[in-house]
Residue frames relative to the residue before (quaternion, step in Angstrom):
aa qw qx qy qz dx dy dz
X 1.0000 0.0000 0.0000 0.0000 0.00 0.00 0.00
X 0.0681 -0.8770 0.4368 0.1884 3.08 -0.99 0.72
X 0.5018 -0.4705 0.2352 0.6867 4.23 -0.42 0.40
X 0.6551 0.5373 -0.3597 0.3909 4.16 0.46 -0.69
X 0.5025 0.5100 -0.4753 0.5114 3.88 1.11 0.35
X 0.7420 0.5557 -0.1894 0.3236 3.19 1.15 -1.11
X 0.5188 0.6875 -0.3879 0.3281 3.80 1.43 -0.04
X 0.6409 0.5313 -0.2302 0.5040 2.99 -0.53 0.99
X 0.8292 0.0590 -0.0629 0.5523 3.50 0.56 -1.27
X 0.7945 -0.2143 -0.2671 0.5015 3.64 1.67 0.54
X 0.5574 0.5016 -0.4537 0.4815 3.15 1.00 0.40
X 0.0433 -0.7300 0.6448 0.2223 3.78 -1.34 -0.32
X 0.3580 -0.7645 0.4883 0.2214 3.63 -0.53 0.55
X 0.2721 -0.6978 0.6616 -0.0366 3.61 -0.78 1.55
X 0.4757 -0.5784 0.6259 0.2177 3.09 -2.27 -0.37
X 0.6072 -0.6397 0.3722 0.2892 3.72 -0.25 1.46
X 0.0189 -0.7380 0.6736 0.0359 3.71 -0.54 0.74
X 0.2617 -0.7656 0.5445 0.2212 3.58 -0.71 0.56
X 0.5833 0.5531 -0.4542 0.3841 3.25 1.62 -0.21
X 0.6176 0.5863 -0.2480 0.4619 3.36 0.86 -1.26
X 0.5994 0.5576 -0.3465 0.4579 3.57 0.90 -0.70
X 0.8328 0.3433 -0.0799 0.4269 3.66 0.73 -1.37
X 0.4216 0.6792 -0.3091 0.5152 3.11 2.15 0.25
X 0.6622 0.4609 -0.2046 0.5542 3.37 1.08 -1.48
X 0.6492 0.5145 -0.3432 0.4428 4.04 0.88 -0.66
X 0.7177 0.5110 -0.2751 0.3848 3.37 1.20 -0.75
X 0.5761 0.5150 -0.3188 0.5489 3.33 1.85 -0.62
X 0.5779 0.5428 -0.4373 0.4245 3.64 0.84 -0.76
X 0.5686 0.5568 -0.3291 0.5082 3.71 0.88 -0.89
X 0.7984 0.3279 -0.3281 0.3839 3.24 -0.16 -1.22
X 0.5743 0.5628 -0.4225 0.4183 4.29 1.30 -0.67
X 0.6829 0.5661 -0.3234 0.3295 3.42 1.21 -1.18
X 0.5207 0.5963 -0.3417 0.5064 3.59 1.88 -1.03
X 0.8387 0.2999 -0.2918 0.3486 3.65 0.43 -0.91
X 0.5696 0.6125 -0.4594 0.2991 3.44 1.43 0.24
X 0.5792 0.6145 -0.2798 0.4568 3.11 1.75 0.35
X 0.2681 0.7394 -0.4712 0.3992 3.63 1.50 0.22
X 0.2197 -0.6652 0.6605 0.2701 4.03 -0.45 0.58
X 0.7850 0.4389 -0.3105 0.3078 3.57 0.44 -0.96
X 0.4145 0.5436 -0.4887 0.5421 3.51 0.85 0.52
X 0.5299 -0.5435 0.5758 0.3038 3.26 -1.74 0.29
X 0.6282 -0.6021 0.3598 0.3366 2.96 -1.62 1.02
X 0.4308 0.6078 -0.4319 0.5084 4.10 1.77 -0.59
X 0.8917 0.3098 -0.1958 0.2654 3.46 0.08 -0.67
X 0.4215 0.5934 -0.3059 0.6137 3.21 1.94 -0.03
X 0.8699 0.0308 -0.2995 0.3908 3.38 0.62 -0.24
X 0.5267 0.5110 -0.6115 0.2957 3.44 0.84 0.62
X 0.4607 0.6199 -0.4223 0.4746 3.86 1.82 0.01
X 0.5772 0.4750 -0.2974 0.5939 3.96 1.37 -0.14
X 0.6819 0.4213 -0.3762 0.4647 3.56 0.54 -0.81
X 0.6026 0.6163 -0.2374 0.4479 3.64 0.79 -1.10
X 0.6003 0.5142 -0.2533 0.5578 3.53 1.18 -0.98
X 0.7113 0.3807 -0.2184 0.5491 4.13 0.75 -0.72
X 0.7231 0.4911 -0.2907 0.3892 3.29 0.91 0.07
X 0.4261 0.5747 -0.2934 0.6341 3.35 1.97 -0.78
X 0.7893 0.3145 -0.2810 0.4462 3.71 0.12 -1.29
X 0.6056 0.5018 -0.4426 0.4307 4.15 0.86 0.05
X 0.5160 0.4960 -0.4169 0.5602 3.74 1.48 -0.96
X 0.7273 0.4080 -0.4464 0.3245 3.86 0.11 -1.00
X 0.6076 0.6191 -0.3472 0.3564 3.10 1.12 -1.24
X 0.5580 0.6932 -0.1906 0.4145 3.77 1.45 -1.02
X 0.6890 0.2979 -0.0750 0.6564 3.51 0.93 -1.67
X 0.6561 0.4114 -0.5112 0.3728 3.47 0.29 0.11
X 0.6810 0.3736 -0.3678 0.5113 3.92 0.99 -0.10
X 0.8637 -0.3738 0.2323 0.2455 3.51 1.49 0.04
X 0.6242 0.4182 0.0202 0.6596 3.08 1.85 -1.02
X 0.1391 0.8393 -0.5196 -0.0793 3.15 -1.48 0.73
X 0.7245 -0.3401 0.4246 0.4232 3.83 -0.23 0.38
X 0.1445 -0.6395 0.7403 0.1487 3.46 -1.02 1.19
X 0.2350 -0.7010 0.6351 0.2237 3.76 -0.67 0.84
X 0.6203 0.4832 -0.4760 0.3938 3.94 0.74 -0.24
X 0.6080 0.5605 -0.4007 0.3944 3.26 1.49 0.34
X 0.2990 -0.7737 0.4229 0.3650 3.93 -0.42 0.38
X 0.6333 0.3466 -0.4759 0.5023 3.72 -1.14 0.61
X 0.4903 0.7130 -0.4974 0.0618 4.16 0.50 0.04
X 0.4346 0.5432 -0.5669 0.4412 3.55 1.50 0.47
X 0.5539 0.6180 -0.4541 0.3240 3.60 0.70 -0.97
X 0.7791 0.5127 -0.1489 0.3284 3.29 0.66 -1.66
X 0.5055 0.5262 -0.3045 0.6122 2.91 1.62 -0.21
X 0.7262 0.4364 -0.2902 0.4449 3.69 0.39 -0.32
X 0.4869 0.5056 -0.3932 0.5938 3.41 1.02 -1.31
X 0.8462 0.3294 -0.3085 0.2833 3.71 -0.69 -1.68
X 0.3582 0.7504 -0.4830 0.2745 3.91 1.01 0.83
X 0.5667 0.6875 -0.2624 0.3706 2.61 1.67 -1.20
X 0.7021 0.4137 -0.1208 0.5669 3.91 1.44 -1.49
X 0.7425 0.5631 -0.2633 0.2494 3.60 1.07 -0.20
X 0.6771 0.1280 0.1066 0.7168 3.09 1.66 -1.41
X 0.6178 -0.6301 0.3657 0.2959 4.06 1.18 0.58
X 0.2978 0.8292 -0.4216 0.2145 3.54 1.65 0.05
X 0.6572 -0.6080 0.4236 0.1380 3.57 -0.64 1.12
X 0.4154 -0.6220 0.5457 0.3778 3.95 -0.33 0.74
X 0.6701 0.6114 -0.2830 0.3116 3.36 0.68 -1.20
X 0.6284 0.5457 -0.1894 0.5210 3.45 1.14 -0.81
X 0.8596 0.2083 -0.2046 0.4193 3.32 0.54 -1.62
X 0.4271 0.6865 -0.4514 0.3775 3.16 1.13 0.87
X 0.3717 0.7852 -0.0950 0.4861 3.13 1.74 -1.02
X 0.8254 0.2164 -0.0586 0.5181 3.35 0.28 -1.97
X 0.5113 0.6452 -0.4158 0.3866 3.41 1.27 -0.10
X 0.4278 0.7806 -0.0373 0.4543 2.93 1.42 -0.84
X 0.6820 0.1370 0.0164 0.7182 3.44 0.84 -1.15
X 0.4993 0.4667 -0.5213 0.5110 3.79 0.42 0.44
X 0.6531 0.5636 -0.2062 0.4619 3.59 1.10 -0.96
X 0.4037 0.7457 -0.2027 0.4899 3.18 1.46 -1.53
X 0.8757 0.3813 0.0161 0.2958 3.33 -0.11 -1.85
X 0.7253 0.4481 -0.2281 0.4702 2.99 1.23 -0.69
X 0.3513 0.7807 -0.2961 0.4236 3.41 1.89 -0.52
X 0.7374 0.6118 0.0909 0.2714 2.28 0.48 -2.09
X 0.7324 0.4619 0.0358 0.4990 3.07 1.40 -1.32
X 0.7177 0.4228 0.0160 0.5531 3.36 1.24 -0.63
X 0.6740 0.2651 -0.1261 0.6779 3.72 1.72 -0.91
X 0.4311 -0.6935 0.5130 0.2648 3.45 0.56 -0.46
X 0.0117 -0.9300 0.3389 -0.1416 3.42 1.39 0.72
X 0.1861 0.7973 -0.4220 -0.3895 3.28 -0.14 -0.49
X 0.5110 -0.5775 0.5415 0.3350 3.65 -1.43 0.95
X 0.5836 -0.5997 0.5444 0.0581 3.57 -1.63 1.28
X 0.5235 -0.5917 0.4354 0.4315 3.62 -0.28 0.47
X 0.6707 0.4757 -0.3238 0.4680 3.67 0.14 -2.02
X 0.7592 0.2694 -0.4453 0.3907 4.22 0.41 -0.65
X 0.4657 0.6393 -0.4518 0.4128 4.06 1.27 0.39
X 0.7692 0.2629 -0.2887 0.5058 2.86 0.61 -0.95
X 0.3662 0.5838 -0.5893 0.4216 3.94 0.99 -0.09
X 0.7194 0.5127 -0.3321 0.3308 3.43 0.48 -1.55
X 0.6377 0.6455 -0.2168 0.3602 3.55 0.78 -0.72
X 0.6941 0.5419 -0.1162 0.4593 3.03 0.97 -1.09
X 0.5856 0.7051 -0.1474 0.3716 2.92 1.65 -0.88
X 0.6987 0.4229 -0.0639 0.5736 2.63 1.17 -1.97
X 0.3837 0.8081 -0.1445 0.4229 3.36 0.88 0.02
X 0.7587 -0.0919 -0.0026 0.6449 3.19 0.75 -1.35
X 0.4463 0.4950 -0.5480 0.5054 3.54 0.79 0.71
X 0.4454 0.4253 -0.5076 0.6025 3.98 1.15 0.01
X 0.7461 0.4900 -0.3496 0.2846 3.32 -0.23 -0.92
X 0.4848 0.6777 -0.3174 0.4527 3.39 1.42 -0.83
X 0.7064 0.4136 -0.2160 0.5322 2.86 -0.03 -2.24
X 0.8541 0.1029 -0.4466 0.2459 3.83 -0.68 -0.34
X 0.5778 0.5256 -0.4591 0.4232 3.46 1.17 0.61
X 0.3771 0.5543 -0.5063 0.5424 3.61 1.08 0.94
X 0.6952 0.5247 -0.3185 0.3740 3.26 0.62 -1.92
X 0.7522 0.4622 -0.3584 0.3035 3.47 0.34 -1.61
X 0.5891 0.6399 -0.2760 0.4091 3.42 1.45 -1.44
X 0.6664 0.6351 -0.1117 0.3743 3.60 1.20 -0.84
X 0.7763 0.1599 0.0589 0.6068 3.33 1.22 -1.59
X 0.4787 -0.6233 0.4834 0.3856 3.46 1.39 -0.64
X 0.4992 0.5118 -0.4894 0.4994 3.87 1.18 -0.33
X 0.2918 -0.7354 0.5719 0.2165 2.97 -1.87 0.16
């Protein structure tokens, strides 16, 4: 499958903005900075980590062109699943973050509470999917 089977029934194909692109990286940064606040709850530390993997999958998204019909339902999934065609992300992984998409919504809806070890799982996460995305980018444009 490719993300270009998908137009239409969840993706929609746009024009690359490098602003919007380095907008969403800058927010992913700034979610990853506050998922690191001890004094925050561990619910909000990682839905401020989940939020942070989701900014860098949309960038990762609009940077090849494509974006999520949000009037569609499942478009975090699709955003996660389409890591796999965007930035080379491992089944193994975006199973993982599926996982915490699941996590989150639990969480969100029961009033769960989220364990530290899966915050800081969540962190770590978001983390090196940053690290990805700007080791695509540089590998891509030559920027770093």
């Amino acid at each position: 499958m490719t993300l270009n089977n998908l137009v239409g029934k969840t993706l929609e194909t746009i024009t690359t903005d490098k602003n919007a692109i380095r907008r969403l990286i800058s927010a992913a940064e700034r979610n990853i900075a506050d998922s690191k606040i001890s004094a925050v709850s561990p619910e909000n530390r990682f839905d401020a980590a989940y939020k942070a993997i989701m900014q860098i999958a949309n960038a990762a998204l609009q940077a090849k062109g494509y974006r999520t019909l949000t009037s569609k339902p499942e478009h975090h999934q699709t955003m996660i699943q389409s890591l796999s065609k965007t930035l080379g992300i491992e089944n193994d992984t975006i199973i993982l973050l599926d996982a915490m998409r699941k996590q989150r919504n639990i969480a969100d809806y029961s009033g769960d509470i989220i364990p530290e070890s899966t915050v800081k799982d969540c962190i770590f996460q978001a983390e090196k999917l940053l690290q990805n995305f700007n080791n695509w980018l540089a590998t891509k444009t030559g920027e770093s």
